[in-house]
C-alpha positions as CSV (number, residue, x, y, z in Angstrom):
1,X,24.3,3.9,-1.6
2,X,20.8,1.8,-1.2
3,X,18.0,3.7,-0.1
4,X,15.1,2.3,2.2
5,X,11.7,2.8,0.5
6,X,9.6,5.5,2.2
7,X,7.0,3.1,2.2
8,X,8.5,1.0,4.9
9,X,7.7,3.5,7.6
10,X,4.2,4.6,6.1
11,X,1.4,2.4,5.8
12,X,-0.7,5.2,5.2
13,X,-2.4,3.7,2.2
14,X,-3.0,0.4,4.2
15,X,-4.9,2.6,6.7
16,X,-6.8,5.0,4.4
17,X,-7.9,2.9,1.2
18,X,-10.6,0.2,1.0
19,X,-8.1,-2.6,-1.0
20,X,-10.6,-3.8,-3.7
21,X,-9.8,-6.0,-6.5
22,X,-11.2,-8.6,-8.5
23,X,-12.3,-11.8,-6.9
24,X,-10.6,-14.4,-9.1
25,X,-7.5,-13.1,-7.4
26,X,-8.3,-15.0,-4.1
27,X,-6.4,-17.9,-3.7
28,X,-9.6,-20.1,-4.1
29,X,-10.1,-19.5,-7.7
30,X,-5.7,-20.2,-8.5
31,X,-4.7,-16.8,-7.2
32,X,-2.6,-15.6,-5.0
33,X,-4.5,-13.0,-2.0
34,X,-5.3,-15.6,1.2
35,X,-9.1,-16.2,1.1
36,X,-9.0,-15.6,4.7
37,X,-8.1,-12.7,4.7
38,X,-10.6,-11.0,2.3
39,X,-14.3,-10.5,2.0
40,X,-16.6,-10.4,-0.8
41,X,-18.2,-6.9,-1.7
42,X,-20.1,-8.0,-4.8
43,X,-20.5,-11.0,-7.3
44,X,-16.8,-10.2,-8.9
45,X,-14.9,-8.1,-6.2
46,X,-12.9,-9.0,-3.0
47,X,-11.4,-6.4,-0.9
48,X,-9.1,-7.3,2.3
49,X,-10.8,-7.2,5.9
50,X,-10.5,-4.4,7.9
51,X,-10.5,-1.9,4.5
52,X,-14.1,-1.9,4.9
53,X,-14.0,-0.5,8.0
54,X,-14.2,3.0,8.9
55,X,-11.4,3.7,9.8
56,X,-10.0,1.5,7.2
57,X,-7.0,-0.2,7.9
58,X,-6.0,-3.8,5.9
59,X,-5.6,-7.0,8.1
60,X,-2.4,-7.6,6.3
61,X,-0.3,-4.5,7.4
62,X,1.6,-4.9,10.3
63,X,3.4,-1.9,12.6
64,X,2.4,1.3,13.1
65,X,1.6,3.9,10.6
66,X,4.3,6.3,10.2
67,X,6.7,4.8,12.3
68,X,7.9,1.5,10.9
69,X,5.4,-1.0,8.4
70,X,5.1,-4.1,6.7
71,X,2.8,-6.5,4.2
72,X,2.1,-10.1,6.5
73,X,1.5,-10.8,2.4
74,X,3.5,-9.0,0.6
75,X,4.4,-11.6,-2.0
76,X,1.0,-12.5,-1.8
77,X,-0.8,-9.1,-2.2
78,X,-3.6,-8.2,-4.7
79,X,-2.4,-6.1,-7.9
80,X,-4.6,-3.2,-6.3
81,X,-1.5,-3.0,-3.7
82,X,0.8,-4.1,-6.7
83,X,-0.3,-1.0,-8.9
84,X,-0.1,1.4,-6.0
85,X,2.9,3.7,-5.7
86,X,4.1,7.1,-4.1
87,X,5.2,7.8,-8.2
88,X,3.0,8.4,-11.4
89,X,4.2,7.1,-14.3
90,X,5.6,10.1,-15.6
91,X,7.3,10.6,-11.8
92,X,5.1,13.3,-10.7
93,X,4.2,12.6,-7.2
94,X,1.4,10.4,-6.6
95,X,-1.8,12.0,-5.1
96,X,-3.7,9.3,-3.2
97,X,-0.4,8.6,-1.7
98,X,0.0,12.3,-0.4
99,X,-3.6,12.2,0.5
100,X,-3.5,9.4,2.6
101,X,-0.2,10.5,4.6
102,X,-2.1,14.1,5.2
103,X,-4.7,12.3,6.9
104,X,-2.4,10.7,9.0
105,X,-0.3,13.5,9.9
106,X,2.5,12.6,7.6
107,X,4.2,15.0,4.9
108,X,4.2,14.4,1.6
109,X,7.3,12.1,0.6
110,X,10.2,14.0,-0.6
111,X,12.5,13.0,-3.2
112,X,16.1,14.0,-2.8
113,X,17.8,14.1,-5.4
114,X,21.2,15.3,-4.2
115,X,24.1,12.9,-5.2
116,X,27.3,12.8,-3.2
117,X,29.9,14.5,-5.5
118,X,32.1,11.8,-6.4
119,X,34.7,14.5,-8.2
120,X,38.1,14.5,-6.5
């Protein structure tokens, strides 16, 4: 059975973080992250309008924050967004993650890990 990520009705971390990442990402310079869609914050970083804001929430996400999300650029994203995930690598849960879904009223994401019982 295929489960839908969590993630698709969050957007939390769109709406909490400022998305900063190196600027040689931008599709000017042969990356991949739409120019128009960022700003410069210094001589080497990017980070994608509206993440400067306060509150923060990235030009890119589309829906509404707890209820049903997506990336306008998700193939296109920076590795900041890339790199970000509700799991540490050891598969603890991820902190900024819960943090961000506190702030917006959301409960941490729960992992179940009940199997149907395939055993006649």
């Amino acid at each position: 059975m295929s489960h839908e990520s969590p993630c698709l009705s969050c957007g939390a971390c769109c709406a909490h973080f400022r998305v900063s990442f190196y600027w040689g990402e931008c599709q000017s310079t042969g990356g991949t992250v739409p120019d128009e869609l960022t700003l410069q914050i210094s001589s080497h970083h990017a980070c994608m309008k509206g993440t400067q804001s306060n509150p923060p929430r990235c030009v890119a996400l589309v829906g509404e924050v707890g209820t049903r999300v997506s990336c306008s650029i998700y193939e296109n994203r920076s590795s900041t967004c890339r790199e970000f995930d509700i799991l540490n690598e050891d598969g603890s849960a991820n902190e900024a993650c819960t943090r961000a879904r506190a702030l917006h009223g959301l409960p941490p994401v729960s992992f179940d890990n009940d199997r149907e019982d395939s055993a006649a």
